[in-house]
py3Dmol code that shows the C-alpha trace and the ligand (Angstrom):
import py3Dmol

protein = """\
ATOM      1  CA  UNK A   1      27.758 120.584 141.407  1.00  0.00           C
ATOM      2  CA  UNK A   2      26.709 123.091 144.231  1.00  0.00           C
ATOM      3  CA  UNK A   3      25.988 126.405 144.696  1.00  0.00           C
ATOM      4  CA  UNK A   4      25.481 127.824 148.234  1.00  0.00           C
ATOM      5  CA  UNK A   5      25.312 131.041 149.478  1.00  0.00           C
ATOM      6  CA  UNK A   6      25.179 132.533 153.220  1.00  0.00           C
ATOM      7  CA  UNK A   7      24.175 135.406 154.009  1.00  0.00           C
ATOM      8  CA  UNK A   8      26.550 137.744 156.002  1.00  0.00           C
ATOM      9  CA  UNK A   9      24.602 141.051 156.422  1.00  0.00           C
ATOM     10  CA  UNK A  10      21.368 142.062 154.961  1.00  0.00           C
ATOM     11  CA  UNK A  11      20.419 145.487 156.834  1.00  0.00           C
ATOM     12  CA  UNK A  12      20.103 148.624 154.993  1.00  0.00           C
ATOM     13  CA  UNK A  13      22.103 151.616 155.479  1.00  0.00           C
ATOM     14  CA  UNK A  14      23.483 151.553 159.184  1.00  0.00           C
ATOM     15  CA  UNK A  15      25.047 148.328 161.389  1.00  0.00           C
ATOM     16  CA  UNK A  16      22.006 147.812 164.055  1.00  0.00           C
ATOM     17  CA  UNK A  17      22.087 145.286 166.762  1.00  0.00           C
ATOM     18  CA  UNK A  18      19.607 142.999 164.239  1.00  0.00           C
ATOM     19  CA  UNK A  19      21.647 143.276 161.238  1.00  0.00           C
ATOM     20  CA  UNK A  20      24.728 143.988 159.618  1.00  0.00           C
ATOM     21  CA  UNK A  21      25.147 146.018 155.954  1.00  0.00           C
ATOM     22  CA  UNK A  22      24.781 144.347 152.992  1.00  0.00           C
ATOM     23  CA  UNK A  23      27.358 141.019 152.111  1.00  0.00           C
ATOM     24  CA  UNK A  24      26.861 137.481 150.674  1.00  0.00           C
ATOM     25  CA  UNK A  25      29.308 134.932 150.722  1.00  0.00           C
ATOM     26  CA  UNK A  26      29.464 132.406 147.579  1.00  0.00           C
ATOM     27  CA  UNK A  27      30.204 128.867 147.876  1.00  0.00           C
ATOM     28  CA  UNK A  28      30.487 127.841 144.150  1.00  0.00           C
ATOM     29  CA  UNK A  29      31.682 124.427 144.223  1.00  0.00           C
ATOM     30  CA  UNK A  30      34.831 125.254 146.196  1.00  0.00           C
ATOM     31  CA  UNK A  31      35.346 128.747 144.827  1.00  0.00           C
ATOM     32  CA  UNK A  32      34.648 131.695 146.572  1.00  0.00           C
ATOM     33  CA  UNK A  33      33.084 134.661 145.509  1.00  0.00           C
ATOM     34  CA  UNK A  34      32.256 137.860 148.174  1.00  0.00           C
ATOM     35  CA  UNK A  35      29.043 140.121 147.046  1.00  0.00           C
ATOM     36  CA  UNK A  36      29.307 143.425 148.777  1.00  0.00           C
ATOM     37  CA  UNK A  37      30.971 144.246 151.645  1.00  0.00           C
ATOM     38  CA  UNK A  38      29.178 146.035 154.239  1.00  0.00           C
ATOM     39  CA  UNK A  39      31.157 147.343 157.139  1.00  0.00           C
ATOM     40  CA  UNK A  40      31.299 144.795 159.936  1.00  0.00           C
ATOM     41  CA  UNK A  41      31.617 141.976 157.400  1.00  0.00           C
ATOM     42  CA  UNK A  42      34.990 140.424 158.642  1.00  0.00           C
ATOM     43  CA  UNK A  43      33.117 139.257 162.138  1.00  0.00           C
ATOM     44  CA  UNK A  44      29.830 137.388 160.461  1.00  0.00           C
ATOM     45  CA  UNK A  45      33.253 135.800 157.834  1.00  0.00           C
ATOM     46  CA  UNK A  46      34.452 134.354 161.120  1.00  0.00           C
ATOM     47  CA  UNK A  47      31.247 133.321 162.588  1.00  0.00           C
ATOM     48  CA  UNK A  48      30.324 131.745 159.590  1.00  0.00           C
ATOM     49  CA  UNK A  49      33.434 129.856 158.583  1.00  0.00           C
ATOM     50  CA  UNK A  50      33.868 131.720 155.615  1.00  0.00           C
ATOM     51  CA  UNK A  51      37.630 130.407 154.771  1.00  0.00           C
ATOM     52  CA  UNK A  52      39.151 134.260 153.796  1.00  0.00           C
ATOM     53  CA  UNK A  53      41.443 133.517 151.875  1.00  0.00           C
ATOM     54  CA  UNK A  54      40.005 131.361 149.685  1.00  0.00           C
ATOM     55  CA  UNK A  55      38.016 134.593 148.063  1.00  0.00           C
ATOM     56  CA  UNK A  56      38.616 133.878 144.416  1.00  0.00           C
ATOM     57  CA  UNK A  57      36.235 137.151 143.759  1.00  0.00           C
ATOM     58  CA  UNK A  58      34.204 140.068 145.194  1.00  0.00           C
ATOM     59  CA  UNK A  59      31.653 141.933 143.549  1.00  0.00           C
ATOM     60  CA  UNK A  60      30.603 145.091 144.440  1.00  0.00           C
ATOM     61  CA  UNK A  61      27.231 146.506 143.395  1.00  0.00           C
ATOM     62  CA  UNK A  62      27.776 150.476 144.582  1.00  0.00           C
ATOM     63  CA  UNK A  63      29.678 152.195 146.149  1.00  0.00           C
ATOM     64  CA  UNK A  64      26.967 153.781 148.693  1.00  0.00           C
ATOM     65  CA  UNK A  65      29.414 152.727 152.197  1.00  0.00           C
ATOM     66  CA  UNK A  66      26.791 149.951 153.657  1.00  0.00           C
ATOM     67  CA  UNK A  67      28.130 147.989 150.650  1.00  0.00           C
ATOM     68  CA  UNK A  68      31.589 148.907 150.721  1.00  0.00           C
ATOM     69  CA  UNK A  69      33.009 150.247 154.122  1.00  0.00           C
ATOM     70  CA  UNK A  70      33.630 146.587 155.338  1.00  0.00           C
ATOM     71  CA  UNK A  71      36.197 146.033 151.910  1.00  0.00           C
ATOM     72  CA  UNK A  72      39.238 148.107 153.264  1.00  0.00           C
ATOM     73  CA  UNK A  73      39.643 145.953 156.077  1.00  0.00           C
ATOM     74  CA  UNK A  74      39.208 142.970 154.792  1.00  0.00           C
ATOM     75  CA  UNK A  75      41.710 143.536 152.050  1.00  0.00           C
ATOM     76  CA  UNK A  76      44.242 144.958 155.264  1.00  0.00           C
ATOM     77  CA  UNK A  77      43.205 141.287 156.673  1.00  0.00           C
ATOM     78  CA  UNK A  78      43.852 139.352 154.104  1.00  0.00           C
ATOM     79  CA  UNK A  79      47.421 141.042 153.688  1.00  0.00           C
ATOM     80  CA  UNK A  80      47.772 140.555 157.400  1.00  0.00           C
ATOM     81  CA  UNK A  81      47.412 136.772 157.430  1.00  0.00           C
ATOM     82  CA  UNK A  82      49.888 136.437 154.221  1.00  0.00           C
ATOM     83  CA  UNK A  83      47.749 136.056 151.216  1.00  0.00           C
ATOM     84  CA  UNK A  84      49.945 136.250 147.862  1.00  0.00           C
ATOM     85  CA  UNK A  85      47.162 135.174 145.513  1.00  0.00           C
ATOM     86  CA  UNK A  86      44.963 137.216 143.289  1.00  0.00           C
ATOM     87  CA  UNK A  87      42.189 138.804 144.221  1.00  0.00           C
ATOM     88  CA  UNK A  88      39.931 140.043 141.724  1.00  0.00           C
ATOM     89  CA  UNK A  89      37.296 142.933 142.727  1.00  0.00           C
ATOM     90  CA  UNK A  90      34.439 143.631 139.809  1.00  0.00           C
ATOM     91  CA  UNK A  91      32.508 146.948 140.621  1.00  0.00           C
ATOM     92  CA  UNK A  92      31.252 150.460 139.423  1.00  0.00           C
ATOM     93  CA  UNK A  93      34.357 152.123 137.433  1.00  0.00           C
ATOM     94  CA  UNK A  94      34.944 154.139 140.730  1.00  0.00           C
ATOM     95  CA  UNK A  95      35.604 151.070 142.940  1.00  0.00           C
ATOM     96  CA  UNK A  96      39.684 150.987 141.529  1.00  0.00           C
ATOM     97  CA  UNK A  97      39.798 154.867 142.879  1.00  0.00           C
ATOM     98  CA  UNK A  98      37.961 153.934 146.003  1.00  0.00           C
ATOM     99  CA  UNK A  99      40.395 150.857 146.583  1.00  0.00           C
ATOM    100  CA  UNK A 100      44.089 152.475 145.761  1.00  0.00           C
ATOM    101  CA  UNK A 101      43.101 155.679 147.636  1.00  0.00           C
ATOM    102  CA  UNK A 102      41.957 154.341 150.557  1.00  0.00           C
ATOM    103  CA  UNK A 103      44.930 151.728 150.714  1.00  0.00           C
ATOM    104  CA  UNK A 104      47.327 154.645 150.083  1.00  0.00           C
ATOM    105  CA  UNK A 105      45.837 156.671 153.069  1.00  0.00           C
ATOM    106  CA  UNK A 106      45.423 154.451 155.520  1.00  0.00           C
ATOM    107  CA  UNK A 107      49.135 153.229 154.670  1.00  0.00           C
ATOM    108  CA  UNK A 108      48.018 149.447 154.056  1.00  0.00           C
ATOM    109  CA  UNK A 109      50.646 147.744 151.605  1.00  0.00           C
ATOM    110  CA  UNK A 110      48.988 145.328 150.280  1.00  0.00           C
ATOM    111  CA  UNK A 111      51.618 142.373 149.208  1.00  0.00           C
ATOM    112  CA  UNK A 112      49.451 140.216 147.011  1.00  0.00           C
ATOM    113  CA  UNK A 113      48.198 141.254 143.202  1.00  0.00           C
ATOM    114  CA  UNK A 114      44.277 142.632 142.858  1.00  0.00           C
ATOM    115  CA  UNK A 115      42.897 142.881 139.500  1.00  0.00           C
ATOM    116  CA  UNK A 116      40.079 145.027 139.246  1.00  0.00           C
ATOM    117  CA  UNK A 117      36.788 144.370 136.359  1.00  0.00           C
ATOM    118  CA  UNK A 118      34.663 147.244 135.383  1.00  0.00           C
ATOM    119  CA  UNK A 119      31.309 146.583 135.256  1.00  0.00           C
ATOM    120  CA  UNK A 120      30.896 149.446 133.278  1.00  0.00           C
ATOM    121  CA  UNK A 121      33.277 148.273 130.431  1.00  0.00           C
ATOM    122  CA  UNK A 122      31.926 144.725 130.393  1.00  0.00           C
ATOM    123  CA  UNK A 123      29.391 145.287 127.476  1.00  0.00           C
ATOM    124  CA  UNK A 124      28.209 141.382 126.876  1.00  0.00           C
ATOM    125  CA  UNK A 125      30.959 140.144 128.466  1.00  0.00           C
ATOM    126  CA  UNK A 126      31.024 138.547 131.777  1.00  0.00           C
ATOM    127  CA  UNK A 127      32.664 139.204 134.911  1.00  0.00           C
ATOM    128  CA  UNK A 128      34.076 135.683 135.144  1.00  0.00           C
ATOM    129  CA  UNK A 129      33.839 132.282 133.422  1.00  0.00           C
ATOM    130  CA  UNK A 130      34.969 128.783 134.069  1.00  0.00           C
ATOM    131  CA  UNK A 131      33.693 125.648 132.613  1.00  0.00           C
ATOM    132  CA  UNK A 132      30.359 125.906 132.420  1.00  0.00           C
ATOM    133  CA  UNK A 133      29.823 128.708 135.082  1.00  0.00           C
ATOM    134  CA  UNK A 134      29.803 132.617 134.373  1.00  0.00           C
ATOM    135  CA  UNK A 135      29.138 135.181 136.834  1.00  0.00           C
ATOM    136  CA  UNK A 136      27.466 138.642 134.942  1.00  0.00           C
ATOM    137  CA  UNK A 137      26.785 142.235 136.084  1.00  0.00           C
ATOM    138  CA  UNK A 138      23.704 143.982 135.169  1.00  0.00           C
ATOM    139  CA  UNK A 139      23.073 148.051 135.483  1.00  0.00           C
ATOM    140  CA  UNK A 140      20.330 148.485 137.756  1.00  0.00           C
ATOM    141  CA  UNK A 141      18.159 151.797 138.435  1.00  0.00           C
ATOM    142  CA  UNK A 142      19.886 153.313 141.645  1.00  0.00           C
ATOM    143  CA  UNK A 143      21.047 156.924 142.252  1.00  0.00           C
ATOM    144  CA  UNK A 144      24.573 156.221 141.504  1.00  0.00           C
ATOM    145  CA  UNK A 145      25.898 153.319 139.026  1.00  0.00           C
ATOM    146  CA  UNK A 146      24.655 150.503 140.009  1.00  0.00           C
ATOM    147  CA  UNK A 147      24.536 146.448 139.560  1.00  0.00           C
ATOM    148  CA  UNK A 148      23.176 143.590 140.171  1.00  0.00           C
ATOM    149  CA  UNK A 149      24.987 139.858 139.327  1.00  0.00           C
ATOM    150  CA  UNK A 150      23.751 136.870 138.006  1.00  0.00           C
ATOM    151  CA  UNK A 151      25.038 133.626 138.543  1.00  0.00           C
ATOM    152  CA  UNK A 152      24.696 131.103 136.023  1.00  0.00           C
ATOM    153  CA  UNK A 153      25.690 127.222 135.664  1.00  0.00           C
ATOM    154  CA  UNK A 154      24.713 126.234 132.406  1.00  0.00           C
ATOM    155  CA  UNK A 155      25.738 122.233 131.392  1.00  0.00           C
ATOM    156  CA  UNK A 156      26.592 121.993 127.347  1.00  0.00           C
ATOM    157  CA  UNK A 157      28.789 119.351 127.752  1.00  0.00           C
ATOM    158  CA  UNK A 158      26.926 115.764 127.216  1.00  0.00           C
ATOM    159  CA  UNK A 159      28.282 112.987 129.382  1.00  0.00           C
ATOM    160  CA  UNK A 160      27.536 110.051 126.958  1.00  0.00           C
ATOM    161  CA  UNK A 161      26.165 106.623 127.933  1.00  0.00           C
ATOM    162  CA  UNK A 162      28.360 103.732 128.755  1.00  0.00           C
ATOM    163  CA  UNK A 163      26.832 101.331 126.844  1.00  0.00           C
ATOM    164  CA  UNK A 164      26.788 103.467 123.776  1.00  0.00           C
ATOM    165  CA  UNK A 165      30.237 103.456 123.770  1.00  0.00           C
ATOM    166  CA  UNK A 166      31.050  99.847 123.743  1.00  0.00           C
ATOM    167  CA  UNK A 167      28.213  99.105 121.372  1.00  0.00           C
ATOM    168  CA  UNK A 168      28.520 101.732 118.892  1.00  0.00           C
ATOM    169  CA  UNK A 169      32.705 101.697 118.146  1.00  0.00           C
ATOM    170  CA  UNK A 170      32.754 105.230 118.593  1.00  0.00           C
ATOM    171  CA  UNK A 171      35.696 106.877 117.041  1.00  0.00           C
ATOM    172  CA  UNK A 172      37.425 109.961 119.181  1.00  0.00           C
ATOM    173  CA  UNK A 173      35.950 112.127 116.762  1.00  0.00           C
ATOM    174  CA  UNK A 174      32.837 110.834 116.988  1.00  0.00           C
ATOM    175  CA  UNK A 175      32.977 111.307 120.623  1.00  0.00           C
ATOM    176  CA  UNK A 176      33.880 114.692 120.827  1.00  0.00           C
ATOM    177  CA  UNK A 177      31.036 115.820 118.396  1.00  0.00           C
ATOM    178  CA  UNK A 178      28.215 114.135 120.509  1.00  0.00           C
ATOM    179  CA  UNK A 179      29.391 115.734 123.985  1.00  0.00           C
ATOM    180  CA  UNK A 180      29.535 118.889 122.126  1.00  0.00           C
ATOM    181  CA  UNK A 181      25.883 118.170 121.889  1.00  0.00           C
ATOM    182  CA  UNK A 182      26.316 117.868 117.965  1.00  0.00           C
ATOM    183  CA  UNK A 183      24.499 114.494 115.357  1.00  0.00           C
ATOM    184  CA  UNK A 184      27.501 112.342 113.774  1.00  0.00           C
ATOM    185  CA  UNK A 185      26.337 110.978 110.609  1.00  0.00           C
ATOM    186  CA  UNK A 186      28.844 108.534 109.290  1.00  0.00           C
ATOM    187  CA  UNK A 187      30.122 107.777 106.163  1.00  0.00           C
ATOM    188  CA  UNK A 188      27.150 104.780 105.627  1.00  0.00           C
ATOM    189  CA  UNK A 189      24.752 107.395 106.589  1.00  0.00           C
ATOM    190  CA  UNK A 190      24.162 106.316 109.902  1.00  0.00           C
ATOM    191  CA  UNK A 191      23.465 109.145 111.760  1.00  0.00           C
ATOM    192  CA  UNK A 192      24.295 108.664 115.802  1.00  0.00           C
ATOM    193  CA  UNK A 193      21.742 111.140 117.515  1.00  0.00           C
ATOM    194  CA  UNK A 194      22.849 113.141 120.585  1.00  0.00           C
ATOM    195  CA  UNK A 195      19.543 112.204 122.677  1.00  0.00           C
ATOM    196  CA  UNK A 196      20.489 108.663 121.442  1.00  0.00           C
ATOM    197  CA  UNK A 197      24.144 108.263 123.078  1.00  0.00           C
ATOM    198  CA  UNK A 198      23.986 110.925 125.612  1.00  0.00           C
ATOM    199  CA  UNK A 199      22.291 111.185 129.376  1.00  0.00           C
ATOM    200  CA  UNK A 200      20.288 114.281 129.132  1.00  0.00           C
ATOM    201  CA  UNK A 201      22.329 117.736 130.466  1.00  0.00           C
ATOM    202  CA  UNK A 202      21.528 117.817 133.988  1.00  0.00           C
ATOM    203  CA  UNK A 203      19.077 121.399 134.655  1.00  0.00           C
ATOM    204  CA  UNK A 204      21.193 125.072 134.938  1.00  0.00           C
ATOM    205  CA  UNK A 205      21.127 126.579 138.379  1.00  0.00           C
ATOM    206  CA  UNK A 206      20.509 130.114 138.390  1.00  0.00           C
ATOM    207  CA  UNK A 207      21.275 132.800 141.431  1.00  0.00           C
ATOM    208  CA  UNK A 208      20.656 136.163 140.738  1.00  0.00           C
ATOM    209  CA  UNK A 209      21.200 139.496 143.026  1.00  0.00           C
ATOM    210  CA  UNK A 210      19.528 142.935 142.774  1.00  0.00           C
ATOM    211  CA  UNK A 211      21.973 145.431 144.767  1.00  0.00           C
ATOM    212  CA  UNK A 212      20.101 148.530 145.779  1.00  0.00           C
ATOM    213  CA  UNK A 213      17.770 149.241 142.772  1.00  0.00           C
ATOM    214  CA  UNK A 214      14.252 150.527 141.943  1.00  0.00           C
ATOM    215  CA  UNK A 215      11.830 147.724 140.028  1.00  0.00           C
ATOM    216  CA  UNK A 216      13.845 147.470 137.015  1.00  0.00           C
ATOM    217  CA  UNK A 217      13.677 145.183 133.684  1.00  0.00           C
ATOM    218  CA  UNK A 218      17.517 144.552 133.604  1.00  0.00           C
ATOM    219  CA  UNK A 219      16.424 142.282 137.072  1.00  0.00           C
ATOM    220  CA  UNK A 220      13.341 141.177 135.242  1.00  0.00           C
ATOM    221  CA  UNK A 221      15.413 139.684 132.814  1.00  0.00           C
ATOM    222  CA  UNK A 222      17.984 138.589 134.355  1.00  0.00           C
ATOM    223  CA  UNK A 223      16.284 136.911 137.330  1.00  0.00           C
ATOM    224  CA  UNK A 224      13.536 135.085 134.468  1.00  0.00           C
ATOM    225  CA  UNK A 225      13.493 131.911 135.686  1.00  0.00           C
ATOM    226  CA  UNK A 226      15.963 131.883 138.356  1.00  0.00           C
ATOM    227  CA  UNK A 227      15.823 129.029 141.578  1.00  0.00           C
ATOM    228  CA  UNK A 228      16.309 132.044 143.511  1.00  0.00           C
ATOM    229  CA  UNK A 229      16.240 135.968 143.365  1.00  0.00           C
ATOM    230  CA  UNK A 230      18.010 138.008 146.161  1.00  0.00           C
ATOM    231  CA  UNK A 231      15.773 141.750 145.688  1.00  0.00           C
ATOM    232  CA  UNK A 232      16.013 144.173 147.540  1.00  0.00           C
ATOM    233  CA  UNK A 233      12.873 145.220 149.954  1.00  0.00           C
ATOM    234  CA  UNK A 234      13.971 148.247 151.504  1.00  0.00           C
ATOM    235  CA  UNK A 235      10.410 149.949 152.109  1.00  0.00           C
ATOM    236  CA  UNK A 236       6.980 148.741 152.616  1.00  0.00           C
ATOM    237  CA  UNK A 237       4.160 149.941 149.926  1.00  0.00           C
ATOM    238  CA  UNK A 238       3.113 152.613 151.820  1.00  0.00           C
ATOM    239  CA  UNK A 239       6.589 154.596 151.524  1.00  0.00           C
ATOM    240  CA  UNK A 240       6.711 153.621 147.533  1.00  0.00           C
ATOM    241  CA  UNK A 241       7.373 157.689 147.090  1.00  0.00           C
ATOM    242  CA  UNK A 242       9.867 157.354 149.374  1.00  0.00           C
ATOM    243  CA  UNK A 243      11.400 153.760 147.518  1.00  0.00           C
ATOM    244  CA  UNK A 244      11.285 155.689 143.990  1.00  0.00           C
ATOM    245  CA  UNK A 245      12.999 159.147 144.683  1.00  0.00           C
ATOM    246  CA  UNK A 246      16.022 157.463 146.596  1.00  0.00           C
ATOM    247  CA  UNK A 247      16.128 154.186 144.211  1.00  0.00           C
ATOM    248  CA  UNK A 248      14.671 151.465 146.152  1.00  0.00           C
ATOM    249  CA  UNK A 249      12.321 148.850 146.142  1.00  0.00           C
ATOM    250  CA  UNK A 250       9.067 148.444 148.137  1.00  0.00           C
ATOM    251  CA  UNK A 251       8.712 144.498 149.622  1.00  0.00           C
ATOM    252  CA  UNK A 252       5.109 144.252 147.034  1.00  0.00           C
ATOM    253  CA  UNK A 253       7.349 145.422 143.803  1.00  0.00           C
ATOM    254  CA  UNK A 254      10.434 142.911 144.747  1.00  0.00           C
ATOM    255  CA  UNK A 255       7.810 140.028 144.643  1.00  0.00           C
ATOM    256  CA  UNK A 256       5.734 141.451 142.015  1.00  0.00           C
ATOM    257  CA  UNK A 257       8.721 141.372 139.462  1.00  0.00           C
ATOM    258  CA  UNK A 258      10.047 137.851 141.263  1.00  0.00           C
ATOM    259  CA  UNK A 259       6.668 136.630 140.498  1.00  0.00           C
ATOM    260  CA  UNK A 260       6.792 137.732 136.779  1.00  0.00           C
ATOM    261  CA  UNK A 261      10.133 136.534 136.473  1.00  0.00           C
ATOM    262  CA  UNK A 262       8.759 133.298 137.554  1.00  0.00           C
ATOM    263  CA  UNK A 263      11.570 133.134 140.265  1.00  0.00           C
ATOM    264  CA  UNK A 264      11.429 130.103 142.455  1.00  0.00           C
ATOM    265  CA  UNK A 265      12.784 131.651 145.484  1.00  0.00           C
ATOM    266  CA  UNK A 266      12.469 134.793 146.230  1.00  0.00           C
ATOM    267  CA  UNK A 267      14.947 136.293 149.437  1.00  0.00           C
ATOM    268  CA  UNK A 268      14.015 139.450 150.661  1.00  0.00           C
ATOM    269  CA  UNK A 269      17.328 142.092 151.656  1.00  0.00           C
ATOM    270  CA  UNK A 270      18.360 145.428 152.399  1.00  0.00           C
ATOM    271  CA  UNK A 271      15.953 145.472 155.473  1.00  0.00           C
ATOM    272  CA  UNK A 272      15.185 148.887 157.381  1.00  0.00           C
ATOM    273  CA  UNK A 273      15.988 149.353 160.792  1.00  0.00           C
ATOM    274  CA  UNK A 274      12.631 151.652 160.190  1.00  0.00           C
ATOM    275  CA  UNK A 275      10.383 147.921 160.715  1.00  0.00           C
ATOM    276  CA  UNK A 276      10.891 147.031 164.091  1.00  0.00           C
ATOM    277  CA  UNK A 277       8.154 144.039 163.079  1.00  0.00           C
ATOM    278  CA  UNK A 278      10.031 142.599 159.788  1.00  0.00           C
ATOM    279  CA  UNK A 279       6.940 140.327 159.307  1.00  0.00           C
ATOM    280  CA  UNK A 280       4.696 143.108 158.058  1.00  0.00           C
ATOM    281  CA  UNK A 281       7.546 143.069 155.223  1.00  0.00           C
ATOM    282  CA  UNK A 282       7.457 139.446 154.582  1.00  0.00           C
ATOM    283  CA  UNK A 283       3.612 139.506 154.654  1.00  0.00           C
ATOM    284  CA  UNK A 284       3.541 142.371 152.106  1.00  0.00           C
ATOM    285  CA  UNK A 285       5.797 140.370 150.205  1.00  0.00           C
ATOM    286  CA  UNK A 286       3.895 136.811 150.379  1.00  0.00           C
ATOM    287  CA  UNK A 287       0.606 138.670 149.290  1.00  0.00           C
ATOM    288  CA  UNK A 288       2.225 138.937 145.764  1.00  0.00           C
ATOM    289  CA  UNK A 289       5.051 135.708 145.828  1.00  0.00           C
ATOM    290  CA  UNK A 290       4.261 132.683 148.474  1.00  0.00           C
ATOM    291  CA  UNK A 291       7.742 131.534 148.366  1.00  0.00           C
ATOM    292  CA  UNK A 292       9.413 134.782 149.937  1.00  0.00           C
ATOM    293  CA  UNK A 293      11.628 134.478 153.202  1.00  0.00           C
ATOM    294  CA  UNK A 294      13.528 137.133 154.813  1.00  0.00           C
ATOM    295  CA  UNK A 295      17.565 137.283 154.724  1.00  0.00           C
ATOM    296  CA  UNK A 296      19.037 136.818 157.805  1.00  0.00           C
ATOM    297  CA  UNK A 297      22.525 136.747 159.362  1.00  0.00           C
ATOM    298  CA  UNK A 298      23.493 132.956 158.821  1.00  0.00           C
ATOM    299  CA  UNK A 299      20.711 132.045 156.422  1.00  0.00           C
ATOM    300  CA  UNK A 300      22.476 129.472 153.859  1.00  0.00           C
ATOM    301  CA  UNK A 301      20.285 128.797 150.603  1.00  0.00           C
ATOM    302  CA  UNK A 302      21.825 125.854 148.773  1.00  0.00           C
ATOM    303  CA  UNK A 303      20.953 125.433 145.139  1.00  0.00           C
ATOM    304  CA  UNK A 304      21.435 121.763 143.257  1.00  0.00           C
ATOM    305  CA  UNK A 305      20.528 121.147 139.335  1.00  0.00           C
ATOM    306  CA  UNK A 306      17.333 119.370 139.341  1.00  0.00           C
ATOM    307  CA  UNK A 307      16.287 120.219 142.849  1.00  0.00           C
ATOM    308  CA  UNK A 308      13.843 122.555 144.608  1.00  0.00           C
ATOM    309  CA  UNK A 309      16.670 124.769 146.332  1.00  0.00           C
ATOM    310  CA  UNK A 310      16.475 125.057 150.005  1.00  0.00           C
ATOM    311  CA  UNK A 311      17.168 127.079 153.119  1.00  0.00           C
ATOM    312  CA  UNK A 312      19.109 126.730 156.723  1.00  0.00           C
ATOM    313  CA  UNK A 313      19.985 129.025 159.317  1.00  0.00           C
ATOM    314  CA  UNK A 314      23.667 128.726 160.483  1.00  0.00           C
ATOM    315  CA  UNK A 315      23.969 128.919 164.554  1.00  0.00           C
TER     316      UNK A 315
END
"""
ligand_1 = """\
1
ZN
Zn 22.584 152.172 147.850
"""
view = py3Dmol.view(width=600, height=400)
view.addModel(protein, "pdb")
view.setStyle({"model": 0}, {"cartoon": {"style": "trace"}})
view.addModel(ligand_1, "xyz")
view.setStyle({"model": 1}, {"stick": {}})
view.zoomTo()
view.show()
């Protein structure tokens, strides 16, 4: 099990020579998941080795355009090189609008099927699941609707021991009860415990991403614990007016609430062109959380159960 994800852009606002919009690329075991899709996108895909038409998924926060202009054109792309699989595109309810309009008016037929997931209709459900991995959206405080995702690989399924098997007689039953994680107790009253027959789950891996938001409890919660939390830092303290009336975060609340959470990781995103130093963001950040690092075009954070996750920079 892996979980890797590179960054593709992590400006805020406008394409600079430093840094491109917003967009994450998602390595989940061989499935591929897109979050955001800032304008510009397409050319960090290709740098990167981002293999397009593998994209399983792409979730969009909001539909402010430095995490959505760059979607258009990669959908025209895809459709270009012959994709006929799904594509499935999670958002704000506005995002299906967005998407058929601006296909329709730019006259790009688009010759494979796209099913679209409505954050806003979700309620407890998730975007997606499969086998033990779900991938949720969470309103977040921004000035238009707004989320963030969490990614979540949770093992319930106990891989028993070897020698339990042979020694014990298990029956098929049996078997499927104690990788459930459920006690057999047989007929005699022997009771086969779980702990007992099974090697003990290996630890959930947790990835969690704020979009554009203010200091909110939905990323509190959902980012408690996490290996690593992708937050927002869009301002330094001294502009937190600034951060509050147009929905952003300031570098000292992102690690603040990644401290509380007790995030592992914390990756700071959405930087302003305004910083021509980005350290004096990372310092204001590392005051508050010692394990911040800045996002950066080719950064790749890998995540394994059990293990401290780490970070590269792609050339
Ligand atoms: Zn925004």
């Amino acid at each position: 099990m892996h979980f890797e994800v590179t960054i593709l852009g992590c400006g805020a606002a406008t394409p600079t020579l430093k840094h491109a919009p917003t967009s994450q690329a998602i390595n989940w075991q061989g499935k591929w998941i897109l979050l955001d899709c800032g304008e510009g996108l397409q050319t960090n895909l290709r740098k990167f080795k981002i293999p397009l038409q593998k994209i399983e998924l792409i979730c969009i926060s909001h539909l402010h355009g430095d995490h959505v202009l760059g979607l258009i054109g990669l959908l025209g792309s895809m459709n270009l090189f012959g994709r006929k699989r799904l594509l499935k595109i999670a958002g704000p309810s506005a995002i299906v609008e967005f998407v058929t309009r601006s296909l329709e008016l730019t006259h790009t037929h688009i010759r494979f099927p796209i099913e679209f997931i409505d954050c806003n209709g979700l309620g407890d459900e998730a975007v997606i699941t499969w086998g033990e991995n779900t991938v949720r959206a969470f309103p977040v405080k921004h000035r238009i609707p707004a989320y963030g995702f969490n990614f979540l690989h949770c093992p319930r399924i106990h891989r028993l021991r070897k020698d339990s098997i042979d020694a014990q007689g298990l029956q098929r039953s049996e078997i499927l009860k104690l990788k459930a994680g459920e006690d057999v107790v047989r007929d005699n009253g022997e009771i086969l415990r779980v702990q007992d027959h099974c090697e003990p789950l290996k630890p959930a891996i947790r990835y969690v991403y704020s979009g554009d938001t203010e200091p909110c409890d939905a990323v509190r919660t959902a980012a408690k614990h996490a290996d690593v939390l992708y937050h927002e830092s869009t301002f330094l303290h001294e502009l937190s007016a600034t951060a509050k009336s147009t929905g952003h975060s300031t570098a000292q609340q992102a690690a603040i609430l990644g401290k509380e959470a007790g995030v592992y990781l914390l990756i700071l995103g959405h930087l302003s062109s305004r910083y021509r130093d980005e350290n004096r963001v990372l310092n204001e950040a590392q005051g508050h959380h010692p394990n911040a690092y800045l996002a950066n075009e080719g950064m790749r954070i890998r995540i394994f159960p059990g293990e401290k996750p780490s970070v590269h920079y792609l050339e």
